[in-house]
C-alpha positions as CSV (number, residue, x, y, z in Angstrom):
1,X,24.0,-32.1,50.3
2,X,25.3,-35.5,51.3
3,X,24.7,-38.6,49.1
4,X,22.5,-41.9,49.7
5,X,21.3,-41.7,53.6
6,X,23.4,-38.6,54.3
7,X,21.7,-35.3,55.6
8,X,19.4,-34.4,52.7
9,X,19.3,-30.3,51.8
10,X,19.6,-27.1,54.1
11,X,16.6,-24.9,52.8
12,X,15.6,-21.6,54.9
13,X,17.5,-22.9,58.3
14,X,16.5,-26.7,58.4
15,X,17.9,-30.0,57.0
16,X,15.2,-31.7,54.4
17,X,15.9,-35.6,53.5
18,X,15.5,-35.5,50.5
19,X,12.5,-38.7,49.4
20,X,12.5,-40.2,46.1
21,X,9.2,-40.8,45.3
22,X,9.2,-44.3,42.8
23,X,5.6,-45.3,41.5
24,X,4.0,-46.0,38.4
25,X,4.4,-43.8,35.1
26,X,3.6,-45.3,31.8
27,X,1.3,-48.2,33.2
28,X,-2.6,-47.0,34.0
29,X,-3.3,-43.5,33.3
30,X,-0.4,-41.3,32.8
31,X,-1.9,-38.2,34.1
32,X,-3.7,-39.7,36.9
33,X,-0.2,-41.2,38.0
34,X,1.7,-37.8,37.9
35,X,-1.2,-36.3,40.2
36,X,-0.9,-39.4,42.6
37,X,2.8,-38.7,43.4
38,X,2.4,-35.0,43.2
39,X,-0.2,-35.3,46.3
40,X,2.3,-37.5,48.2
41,X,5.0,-35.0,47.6
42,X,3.3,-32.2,49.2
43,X,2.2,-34.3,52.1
44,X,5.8,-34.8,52.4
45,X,6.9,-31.5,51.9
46,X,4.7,-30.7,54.6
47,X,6.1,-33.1,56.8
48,X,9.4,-31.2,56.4
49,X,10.9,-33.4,53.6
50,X,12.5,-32.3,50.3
51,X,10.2,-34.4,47.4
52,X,11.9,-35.3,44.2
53,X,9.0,-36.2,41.6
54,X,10.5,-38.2,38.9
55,X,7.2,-37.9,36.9
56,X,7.4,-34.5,36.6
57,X,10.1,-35.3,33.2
58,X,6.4,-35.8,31.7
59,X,6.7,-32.0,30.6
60,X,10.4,-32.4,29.7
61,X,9.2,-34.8,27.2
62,X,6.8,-33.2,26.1
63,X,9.1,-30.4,24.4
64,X,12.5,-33.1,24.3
65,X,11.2,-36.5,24.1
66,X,13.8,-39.1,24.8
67,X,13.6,-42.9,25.1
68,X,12.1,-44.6,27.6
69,X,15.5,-46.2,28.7
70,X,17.3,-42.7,29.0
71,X,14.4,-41.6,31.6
72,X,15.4,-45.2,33.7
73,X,18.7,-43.6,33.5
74,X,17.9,-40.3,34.5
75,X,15.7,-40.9,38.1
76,X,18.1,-43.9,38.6
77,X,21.2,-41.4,38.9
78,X,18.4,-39.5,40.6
79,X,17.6,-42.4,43.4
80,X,21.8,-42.1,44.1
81,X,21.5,-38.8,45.8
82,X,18.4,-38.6,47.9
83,X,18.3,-40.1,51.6
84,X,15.3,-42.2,51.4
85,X,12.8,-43.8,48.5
86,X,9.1,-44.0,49.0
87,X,7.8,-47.0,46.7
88,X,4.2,-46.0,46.1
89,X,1.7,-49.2,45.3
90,X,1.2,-50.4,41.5
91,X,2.6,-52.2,38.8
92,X,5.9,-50.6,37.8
93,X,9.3,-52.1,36.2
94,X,11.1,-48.6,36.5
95,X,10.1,-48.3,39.8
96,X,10.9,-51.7,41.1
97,X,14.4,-51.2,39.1
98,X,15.0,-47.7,41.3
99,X,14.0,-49.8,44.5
100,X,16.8,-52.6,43.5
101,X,19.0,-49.8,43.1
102,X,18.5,-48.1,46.5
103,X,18.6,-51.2,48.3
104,X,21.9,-52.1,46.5
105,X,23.2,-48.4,48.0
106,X,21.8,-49.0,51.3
107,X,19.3,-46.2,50.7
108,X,16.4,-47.1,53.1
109,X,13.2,-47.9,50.9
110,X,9.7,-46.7,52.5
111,X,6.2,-48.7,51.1
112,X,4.1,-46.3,53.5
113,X,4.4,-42.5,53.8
114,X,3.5,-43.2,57.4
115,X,6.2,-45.2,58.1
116,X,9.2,-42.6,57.1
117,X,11.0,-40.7,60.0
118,X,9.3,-38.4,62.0
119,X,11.1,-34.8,61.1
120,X,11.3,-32.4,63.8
121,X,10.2,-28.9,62.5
């Protein structure tokens, strides 16, 4: 797998760019926010990309909490290695910090699933 805006992953035969998905967590209802970006990822799975869900350290912290700033730090190392980041609407610090970052890398930031690459399957 290749970096920022490389090739993404190889999984059963086909290259996947890999999306972050950057949207609101703590702000507005936690578990409503988790299901919101689990929908997009499996429309974007389905369009033949590779989703990483940030939210999903929800369950991590459940068992291993760990400060707010260490979970910035986590998906921000995170946004380094995927090809594209989706910014999904609503308030969100973290995620406007992880859309700074990707800019800064040259990572090319989506505001609409509909506007990211069409894949060919």
């Amino acid at each position: 797998m290749e970096s920022q805006h490389g090739t993404g992953l190889t999984m059963r035969g086909k290259t996947r760019p890999i999306v972050y998905i950057a949207a609101p967590y703590t702000l507005g209802d936690t578990f409503l926010n988790i299901r919101q970006v689990i929908d997009v990822a499996n429309t974007l799975w389905d369009k033949g990309y590779l989703p990483f869900i940030p939210h999903l350290t929800a369950f991590w912290h459940l068992v291993y909490p760990k400060d707010y700033e260490e979970w910035l730090e986590y998906g921000q190392e995170w946004v380094r290695h995927c090809n594209i980041l989706l910014r999904l609407p609503g308030e969100s610090p973290g995620a406007d910090k992880e859309v700074k970052l990707a800019k800064t890398l040259g990572i090319p930031v989506y505001y609409d699933i509909n506007d990211l690459p069409r894949i060919d399957q």
